[in-house]
C-alpha positions as CSV (number, residue, x, y, z in Angstrom):
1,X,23.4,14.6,10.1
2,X,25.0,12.0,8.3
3,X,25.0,11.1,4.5
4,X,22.5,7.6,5.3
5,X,20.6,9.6,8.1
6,X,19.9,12.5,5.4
7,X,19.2,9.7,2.6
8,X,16.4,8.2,4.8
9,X,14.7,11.2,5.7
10,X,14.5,12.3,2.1
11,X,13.4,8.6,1.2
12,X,10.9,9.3,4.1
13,X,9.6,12.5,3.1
14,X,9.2,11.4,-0.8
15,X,7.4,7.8,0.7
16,X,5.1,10.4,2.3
17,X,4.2,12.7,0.1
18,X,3.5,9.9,-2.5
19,X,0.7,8.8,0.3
20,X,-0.7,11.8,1.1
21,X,-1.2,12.8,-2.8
22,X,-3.3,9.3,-2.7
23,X,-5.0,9.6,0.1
24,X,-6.0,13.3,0.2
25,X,-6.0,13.8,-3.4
26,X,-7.1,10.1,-5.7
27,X,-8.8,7.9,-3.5
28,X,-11.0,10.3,-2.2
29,X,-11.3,11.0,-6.3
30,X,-12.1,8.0,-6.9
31,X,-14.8,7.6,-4.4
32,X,-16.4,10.8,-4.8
33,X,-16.9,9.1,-8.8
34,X,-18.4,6.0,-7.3
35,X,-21.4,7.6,-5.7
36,X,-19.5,7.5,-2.4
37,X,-18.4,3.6,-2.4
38,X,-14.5,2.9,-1.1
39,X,-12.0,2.1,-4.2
40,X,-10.7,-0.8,-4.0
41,X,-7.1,0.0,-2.4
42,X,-9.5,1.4,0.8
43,X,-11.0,-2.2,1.2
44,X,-7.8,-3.7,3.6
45,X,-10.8,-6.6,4.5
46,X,-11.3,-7.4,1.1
47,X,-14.1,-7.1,-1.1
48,X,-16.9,-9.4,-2.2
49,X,-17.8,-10.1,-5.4
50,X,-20.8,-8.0,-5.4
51,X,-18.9,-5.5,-3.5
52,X,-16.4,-5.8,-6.4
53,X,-19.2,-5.2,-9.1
54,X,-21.1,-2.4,-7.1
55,X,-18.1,-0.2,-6.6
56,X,-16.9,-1.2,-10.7
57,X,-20.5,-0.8,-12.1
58,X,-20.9,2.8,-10.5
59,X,-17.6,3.9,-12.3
60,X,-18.1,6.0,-15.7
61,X,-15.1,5.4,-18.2
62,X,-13.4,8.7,-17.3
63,X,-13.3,7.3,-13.2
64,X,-12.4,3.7,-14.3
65,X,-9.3,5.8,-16.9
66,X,-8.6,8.1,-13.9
67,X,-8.1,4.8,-12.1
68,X,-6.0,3.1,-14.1
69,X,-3.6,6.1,-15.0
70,X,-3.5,8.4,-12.0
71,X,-3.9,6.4,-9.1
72,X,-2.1,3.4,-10.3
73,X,0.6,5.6,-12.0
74,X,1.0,6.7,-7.7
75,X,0.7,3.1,-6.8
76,X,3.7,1.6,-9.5
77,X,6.2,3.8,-7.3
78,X,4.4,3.7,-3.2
79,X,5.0,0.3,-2.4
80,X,8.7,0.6,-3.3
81,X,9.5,3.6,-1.6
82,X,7.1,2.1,1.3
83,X,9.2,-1.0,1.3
84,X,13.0,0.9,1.1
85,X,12.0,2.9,3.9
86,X,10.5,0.2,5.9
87,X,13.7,-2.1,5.3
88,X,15.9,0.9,6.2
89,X,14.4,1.9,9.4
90,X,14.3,-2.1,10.6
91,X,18.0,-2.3,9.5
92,X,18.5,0.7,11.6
93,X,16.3,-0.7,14.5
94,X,17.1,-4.5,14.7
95,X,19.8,-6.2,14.2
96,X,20.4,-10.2,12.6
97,X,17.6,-12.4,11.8
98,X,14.8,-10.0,12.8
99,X,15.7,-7.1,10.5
100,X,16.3,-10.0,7.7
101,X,12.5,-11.0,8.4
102,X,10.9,-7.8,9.0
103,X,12.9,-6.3,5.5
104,X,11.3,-9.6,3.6
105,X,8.1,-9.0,5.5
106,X,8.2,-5.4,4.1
107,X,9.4,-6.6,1.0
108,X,6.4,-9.1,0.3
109,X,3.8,-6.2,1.1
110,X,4.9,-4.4,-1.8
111,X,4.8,-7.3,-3.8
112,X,1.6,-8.2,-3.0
113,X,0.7,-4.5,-3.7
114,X,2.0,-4.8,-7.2
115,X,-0.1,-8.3,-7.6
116,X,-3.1,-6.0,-6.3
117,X,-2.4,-3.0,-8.3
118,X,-2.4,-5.7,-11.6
119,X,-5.4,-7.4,-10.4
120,X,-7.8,-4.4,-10.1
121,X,-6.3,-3.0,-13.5
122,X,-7.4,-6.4,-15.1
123,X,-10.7,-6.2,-12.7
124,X,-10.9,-2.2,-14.2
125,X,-10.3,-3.2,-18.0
126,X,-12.6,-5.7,-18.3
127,X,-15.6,-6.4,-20.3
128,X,-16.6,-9.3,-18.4
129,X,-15.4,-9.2,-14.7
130,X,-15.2,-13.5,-13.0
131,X,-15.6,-14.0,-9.5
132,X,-12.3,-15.5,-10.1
133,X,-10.5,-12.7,-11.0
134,X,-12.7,-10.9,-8.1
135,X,-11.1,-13.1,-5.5
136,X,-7.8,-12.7,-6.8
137,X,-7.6,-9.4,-6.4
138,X,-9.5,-9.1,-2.8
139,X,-7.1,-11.8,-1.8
140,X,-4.0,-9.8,-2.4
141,X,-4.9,-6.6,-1.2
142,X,-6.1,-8.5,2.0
143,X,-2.1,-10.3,1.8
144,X,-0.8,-6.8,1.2
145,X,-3.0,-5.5,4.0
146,X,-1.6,-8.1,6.4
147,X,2.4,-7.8,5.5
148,X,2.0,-4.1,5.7
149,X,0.5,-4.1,8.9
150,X,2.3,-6.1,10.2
151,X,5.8,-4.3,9.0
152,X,4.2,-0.9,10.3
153,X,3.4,-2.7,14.1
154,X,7.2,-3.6,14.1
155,X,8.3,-0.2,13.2
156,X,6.0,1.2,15.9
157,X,7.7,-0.8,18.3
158,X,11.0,-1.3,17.5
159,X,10.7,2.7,17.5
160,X,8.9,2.7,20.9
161,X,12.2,0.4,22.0
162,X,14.9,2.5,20.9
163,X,13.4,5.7,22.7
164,X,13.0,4.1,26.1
165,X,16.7,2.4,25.6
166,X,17.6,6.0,24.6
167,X,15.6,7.5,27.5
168,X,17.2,5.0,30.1
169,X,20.3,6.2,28.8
């Protein structure tokens, strides 16, 4: 294997693990400690406002802390190892002007995940939560939702394109 090949699978691996530790290990924390209610980061939709306040109401201070330290601690470095893996594996899949958009389209998701991320910290520290500041942050985890999908659809198929090119071959 060569030096990038090896680089990318470590990247890989490290993007993965990073996941899986929120997925198996702090979301399902987090909504075990609101009574069974998805965390915000689980809500790709959105969330109203009195979704917003159920899921924040049934938090105790040591869930809202966990939160804020833990799971967001996770979430500073995901969406930039999401996004340097995702704009590797479309440089190595596509070529010109479509692995330029797809790599900016990966690159806003994690943007919008850092917007998110200081959103629902604001939304988490707060003694008096707005609708505003509701909206705000269900509006850029539903942005973030979208870019990432829509960067995970093109890897799918610029993968499914190399292997038949490489099957035909």
């Amino acid at each position: 294997m060569r030096r990038a090949q090896v680089a990318f699978v470590l990247l890989a691996a490290l993007t993965g693990a990073v996941y899986l530790a929120m997925t198996l290990v702090t979301l399902p924390h987090l909504r075990e400690a609101a009574g069974g209610l998805a965390p915000f980061d689980l809500r790709p939709g959105g969330y109203s406002a009195a979704q917003a306040r159920a899921f924040l109401d049934a938090l105790d201070a040591p869930a809202r802390q966990y939160y804020l330290s833990v799971q967001q601690r996770l979430d500073l470095v995901f969406p930039a190892l999401e996004a340097v893996t995702l704009i590797f594996a479309f440089r190595a899949l596509a070529t010109g002007w479509l692995a330029v958009g797809l790599s900016v389209m990966a690159g806003l998701g994690a943007v919008f995940d850092y917007l998110e991320n200081h959103a629902v910290a604001a939304l988490l520290r707060a003694d008096t939560v707005t609708d505003d500041m509701i909206v705000r942050a269900s509006g850029w985890t539903v942005l973030k939702s979208v870019a990432v999908t829509l960067s995970l659809t093109a890897l799918a198929l610029l993968t499914l394109r190399a292997v038949y090119f490489r099957m035909r071959r």
